[in-house]
C-alpha positions in Angstrom: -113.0 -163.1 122.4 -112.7 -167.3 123.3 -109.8 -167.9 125.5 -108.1 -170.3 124.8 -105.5 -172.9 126.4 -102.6 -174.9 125.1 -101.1 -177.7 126.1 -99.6 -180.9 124.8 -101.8 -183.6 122.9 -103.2 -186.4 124.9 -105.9 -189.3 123.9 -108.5 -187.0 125.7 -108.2 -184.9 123.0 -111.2 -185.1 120.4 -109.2 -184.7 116.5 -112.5 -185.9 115.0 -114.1 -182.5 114.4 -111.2 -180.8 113.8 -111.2 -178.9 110.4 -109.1 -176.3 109.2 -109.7 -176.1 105.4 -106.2 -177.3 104.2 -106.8 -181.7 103.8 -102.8 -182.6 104.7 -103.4 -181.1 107.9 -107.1 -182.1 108.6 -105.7 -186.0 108.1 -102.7 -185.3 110.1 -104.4 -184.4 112.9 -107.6 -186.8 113.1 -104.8 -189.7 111.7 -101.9 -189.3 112.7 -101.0 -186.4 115.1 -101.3 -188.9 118.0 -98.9 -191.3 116.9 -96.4 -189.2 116.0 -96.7 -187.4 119.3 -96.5 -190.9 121.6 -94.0 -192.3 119.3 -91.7 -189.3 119.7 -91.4 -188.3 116.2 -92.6 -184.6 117.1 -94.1 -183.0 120.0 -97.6 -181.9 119.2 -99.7 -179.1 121.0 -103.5 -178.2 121.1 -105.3 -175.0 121.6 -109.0 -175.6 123.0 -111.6 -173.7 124.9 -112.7 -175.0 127.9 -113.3 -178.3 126.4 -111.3 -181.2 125.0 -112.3 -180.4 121.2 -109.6 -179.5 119.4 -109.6 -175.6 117.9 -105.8 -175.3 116.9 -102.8 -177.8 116.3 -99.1 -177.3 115.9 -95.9 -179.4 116.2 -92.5 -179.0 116.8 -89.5 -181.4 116.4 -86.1 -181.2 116.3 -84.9 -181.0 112.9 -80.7 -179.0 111.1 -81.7 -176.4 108.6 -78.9 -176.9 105.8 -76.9 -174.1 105.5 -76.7 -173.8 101.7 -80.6 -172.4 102.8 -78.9 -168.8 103.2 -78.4 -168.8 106.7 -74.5 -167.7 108.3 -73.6 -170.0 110.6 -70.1 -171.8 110.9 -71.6 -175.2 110.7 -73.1 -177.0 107.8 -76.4 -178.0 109.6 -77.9 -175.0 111.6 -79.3 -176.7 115.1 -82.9 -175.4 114.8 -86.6 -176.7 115.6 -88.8 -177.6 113.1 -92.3 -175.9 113.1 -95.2 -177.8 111.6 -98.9 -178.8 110.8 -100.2 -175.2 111.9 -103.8 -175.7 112.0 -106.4 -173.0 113.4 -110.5 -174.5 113.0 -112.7 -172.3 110.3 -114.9 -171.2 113.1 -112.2 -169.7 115.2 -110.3 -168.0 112.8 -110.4 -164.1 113.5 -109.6 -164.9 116.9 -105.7 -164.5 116.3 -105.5 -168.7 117.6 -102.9 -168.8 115.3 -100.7 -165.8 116.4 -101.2 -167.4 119.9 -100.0 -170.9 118.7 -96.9 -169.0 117.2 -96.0 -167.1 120.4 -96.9 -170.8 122.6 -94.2 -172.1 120.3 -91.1 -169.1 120.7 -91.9 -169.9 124.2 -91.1 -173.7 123.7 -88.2 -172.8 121.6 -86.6 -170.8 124.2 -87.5 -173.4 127.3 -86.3 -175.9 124.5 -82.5 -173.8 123.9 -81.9 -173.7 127.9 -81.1 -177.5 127.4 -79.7 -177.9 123.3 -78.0 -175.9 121.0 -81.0 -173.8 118.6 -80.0 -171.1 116.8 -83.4 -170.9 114.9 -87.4 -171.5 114.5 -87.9 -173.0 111.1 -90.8 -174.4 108.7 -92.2 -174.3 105.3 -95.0 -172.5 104.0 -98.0 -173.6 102.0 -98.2 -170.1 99.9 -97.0 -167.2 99.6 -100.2 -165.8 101.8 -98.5 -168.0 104.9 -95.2 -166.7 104.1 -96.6 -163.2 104.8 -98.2 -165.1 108.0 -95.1 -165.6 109.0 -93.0 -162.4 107.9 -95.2 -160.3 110.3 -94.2 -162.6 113.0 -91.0 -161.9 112.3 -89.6 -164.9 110.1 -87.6 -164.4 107.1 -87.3 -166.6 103.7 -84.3 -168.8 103.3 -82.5 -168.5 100.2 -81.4 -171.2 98.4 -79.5 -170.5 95.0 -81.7 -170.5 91.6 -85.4 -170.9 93.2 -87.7 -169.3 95.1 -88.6 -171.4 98.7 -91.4 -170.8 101.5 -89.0 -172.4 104.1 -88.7 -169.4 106.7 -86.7 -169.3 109.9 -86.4 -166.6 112.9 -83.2 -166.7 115.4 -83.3 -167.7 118.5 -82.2 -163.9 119.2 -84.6 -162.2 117.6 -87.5 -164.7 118.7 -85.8 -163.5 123.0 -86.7 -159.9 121.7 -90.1 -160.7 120.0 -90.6 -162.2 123.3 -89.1 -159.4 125.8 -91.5 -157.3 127.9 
């Protein structure tokens, strides 16, 4: 099995060759992940393999999940971060790169809630084939009143006991 390393996103970085199948997140990444990443608008981390060539991408931001999403909480926004533009490269898929991004980013989010207020780990699905992704990594679907969603979110609690040895 390739090991794998991840850190945050630098210019060294080569996005060029990076393809994951789904063309929003292809173009984000060689297009756009930079820039958002220097200009603060999200944080953006790479997995790669003893090189500089990108194999996996994610971001996180800081972003409220509105309560009317289903969540109990006593205020109207829940403080949360936002988890995005998870990519994992055709060729290393099988390698569980994805799974490793995830646990890369409940680390963050716990490092991240020493400092600000998080009660969760949010994002929105794709499909329902991510949702299920997500579901065995714990998330759960938000539910908003008279339509189905793919946003998903996991507490800052039960993200401490995913992580807990």
């Amino acid at each position: 099995m390739t090991a794998f390393s991840i850190s945050a996103l630098s210019a060294k970085h080569d996005r060029n060759k990076f393809f994951c199948g789904f063309e929003p997140i292809d173009k984000w990444c060689r297009r756009n992940s930079l820039s958002h990443n220097d200009k603060g608008q999200c944080k953006v981390f790479v997995a790669t393999a003893g090189d500089d060539i990108v194999a996996g991408i994610y971001s996180l931001s800081i972003q409220a999940l509105p309560r009317k999403k289903g969540i109990k909480y006593h205020l109207d926004n829940v403080p949360g971060i936002y988890f995005d533009n998870l990519g994992v490269t055709e060729k290393c898929r099988g390698n569980k790169l994805g799974t490793t991004m995830m646990v890369d980013a409940f680390h963050r989010t716990i490092a991240i809630s020493q400092h600000v207020g998080v009660h969760c780990l949010w994002l929105t699905a794709i499909d329902e084939a991510t949702c299920e992704f997500y579901r065995r990594l714990g998330f759960e679907r938000t539910k908003p009143r008279g339509r189905s969603s793919t946003d998903m979110f996991i507490s800052r609690k039960d993200i401490e006991a995913a992580l807990a040895p």
